[in-house]
C-alpha positions in Angstrom: -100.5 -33.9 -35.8 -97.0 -32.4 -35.4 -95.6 -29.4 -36.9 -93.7 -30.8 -39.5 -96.6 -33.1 -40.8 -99.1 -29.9 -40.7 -95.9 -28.1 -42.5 -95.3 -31.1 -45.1 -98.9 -31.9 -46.1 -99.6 -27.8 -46.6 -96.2 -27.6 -48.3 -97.1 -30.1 -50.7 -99.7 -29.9 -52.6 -99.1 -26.1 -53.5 -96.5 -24.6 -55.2 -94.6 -21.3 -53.9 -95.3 -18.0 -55.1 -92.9 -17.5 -57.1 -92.9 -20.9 -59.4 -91.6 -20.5 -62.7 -94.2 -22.8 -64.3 -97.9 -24.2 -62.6 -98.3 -27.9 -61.8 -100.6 -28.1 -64.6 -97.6 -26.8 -66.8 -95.1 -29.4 -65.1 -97.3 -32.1 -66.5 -97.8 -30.6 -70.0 -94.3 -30.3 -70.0 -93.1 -33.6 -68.7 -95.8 -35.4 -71.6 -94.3 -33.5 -74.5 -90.7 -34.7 -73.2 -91.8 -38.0 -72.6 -93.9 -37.8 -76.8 -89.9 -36.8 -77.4 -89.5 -32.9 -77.5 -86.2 -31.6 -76.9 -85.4 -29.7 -73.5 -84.3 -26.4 -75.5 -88.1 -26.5 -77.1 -89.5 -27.0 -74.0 -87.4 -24.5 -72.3 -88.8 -22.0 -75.7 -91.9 -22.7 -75.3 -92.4 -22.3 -71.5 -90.6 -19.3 -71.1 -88.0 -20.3 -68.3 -84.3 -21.3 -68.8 -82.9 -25.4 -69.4 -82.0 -26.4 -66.7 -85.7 -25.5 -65.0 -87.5 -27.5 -68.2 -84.9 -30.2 -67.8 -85.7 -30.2 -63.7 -89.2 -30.9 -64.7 -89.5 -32.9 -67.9 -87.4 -35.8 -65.4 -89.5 -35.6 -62.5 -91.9 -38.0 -61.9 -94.2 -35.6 -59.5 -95.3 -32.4 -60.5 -94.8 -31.4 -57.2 -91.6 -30.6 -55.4 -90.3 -33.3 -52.9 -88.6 -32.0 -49.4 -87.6 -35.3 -48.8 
């Protein structure tokens, strides 16, 4: 396996260290957007600023894409 495989597949299903919000808070947040809550609730509730809740309630994956 190259490098950049071993580096992708490692890099991907963890988040970095210093992640405003957990996958498992991603996906909370992307269902309550989705059941219609507004990005500044979201952003309230979660404790980080709009444009971070709005970066995650319109992702599909929880996960960050390098691609």
């Amino acid at each position: 396996m190259s490098f950049y495989l071993r580096v992708k597949k490692c890099t991907m299903s963890k988040i970095h260290e210093n992640a405003a919000l957990t996958i498992s808070q991603r996906k909370l947040l992307r269902s309550l957007y989705i059941e219609g809550a507004s990005i500044s609730s979201l952003a309230r509730r979660f404790g980080v600023n709009k444009k971070c809740a709005e970066r995650w309630a319109k992702r599909e994956s929880p996960l960050a894409s390098w691609e």
